[in-house]
N, C-alpha and C positions, 0 to 999 in steps of 0.2 A: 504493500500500500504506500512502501515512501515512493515510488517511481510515477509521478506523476506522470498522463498525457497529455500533447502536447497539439492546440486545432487554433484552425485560424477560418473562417466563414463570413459569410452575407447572414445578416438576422434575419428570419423570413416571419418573426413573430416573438415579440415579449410581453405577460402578461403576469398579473399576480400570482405567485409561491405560497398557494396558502392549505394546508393543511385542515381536514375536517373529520373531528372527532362526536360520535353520535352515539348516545344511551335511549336507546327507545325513543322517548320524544323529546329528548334534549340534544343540543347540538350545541360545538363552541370550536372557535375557529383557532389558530395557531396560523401567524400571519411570517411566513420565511423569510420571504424578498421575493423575487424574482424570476419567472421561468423564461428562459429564451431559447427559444428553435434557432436553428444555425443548421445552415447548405454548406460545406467547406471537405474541410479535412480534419482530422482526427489520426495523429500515429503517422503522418501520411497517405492512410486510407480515406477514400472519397467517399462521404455519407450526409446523409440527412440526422441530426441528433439535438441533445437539447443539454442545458447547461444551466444549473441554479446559481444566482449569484443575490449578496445582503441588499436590502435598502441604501446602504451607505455608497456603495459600489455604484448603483445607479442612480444616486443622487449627486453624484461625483463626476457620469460618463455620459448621463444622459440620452442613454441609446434608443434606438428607433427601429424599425425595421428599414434594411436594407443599405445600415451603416452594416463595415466591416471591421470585425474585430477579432483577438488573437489573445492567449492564453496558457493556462495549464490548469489542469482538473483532473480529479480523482473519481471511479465510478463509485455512485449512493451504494452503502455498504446495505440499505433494507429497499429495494424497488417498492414495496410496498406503501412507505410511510412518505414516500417523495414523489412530485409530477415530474422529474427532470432524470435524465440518464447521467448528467456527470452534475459534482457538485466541488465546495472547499478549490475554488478557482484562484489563481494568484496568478501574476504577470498580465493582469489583463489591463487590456490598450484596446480603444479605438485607432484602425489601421485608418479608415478613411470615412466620409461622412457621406449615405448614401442617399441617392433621392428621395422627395417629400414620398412618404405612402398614400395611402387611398385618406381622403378627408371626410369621408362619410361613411356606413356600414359595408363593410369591417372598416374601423376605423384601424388607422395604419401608424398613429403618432407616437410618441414618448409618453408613456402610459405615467398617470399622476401618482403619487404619496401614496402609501399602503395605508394610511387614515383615511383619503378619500374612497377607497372603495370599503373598509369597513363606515363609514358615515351612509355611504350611498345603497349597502346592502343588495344583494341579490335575489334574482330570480331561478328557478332550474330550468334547465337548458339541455332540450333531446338529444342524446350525443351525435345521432347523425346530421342535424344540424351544425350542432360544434364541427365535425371531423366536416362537414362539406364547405361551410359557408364561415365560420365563425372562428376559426383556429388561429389566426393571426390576428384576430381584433384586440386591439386593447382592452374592451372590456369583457372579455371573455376567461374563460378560466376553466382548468380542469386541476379536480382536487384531488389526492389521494384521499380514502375513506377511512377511519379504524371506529368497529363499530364494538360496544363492550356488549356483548350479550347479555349478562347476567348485571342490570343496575346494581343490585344489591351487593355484588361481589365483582366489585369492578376489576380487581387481578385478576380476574377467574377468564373465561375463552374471550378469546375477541376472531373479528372476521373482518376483509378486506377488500374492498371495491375502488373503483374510480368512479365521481360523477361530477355532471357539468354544470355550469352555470354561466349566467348575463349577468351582469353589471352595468349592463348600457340601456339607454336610454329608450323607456318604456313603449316609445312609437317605434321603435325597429321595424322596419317590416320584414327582416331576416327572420326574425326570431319565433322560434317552435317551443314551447314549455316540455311534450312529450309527455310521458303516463307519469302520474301519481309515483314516488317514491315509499317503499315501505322498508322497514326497519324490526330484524328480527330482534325478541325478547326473551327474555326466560319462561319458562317450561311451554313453550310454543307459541307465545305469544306474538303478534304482526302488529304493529305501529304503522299505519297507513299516513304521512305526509301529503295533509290535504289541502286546496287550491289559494286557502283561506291566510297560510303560513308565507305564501311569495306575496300576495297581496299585503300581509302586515311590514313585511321587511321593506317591502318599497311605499308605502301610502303616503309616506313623507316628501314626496318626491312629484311634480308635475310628468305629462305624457314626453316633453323635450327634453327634461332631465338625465 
């Protein structure tokens, strides 16, 4: 693990690192930094990959998509509990500053302060939405899941997923919600996440927000 790799790419999408922890019907977020997709290289090898980096780091670089930037990173020791394939980056530089992105859905810019999208709250978001139209947007996000099975014994099993969500602005006309999330419980129990829980998290919010 000391042998760091070593990539250099085009950013084809940076969006919030936020981890989401869910007990039946509680849920609490754990805010990382930053997920960035990256088209380059890695080891020398030519791929599509993704790269976690802190708050600090891009409030420092300010990155965009289709700025190019260069590095070193180590791959996430649990795939599970991270949206990003490499994480723990150092040597990282912007190589060059790439064209403006798209200015309206997908929005393409320098994604704001990890306050602003815990202030602004999300919606869920169908993942083949996400995967078709949505994966580069700034306000888009795909979270790792850890769900505690057993509230009462919260040590006790846990299970693992990825789901989607928006952050942007409730007129989207990209945007697909997808089916109802449900949340397994102890001794069989199903926590069904219903329509009424994305509408509280944004109600604060007008349709252009």
């Amino acid at each position: 693990m000391d042998n760091k790799s070593t990539f250099k790419g085009t950013i084809i999408s940076i969006q919030p690192r936020i981890r989401l922890t869910r007990s039946f019907d509680e849920a609490s977020h754990t805010y990382l930094g930053y997920a960035i997709k990256i088209a380059g290289t890695i080891d020398a090898e030519e791929t599509n990959f993704s790269i976690g980096i802190g708050k600090a780091a891009q409030a420092k670089f300010n990155f965009k998509v289709n700025d190019v930037i260069s590095g070193e990173c180590l791959p996430v020791l649990d795939p599970d509990m991270e949206p990003v394939d490499y994480y723990k980056v150092s040597k990282l530089a912007k190589v060059s500053v790439g064209e403006q992105g798209s200015l309206s859905a997908p929005w393409e810019l320098a994604p704001p302060e990890l306050e602003v999208y815990r202030e602004r709250g999300h919606r869920r978001l169908a993942a083949r939405t996400y995967d078709s139209k949505c994966s580069s947007c700034m306000w888009g996000a795909r979270m790792p899941v850890e769900i505690i099975v057993d509230n009462w014994n919260p040590r006790g099993r846990r299970k693992h997923r990825f789901e989607t969500f928006c952050y942007g602005p409730l007129s989207c006309k990209l945007y697909k919600a997808g089916p109802n999330r449900k949340v397994e419980g102890r001794n069989g129990m199903v926590y069904v996440e219903e329509d009424w829980v994305d509408e509280a998290n944004v109600a604060h919010r007008g349709m252009e927000e």
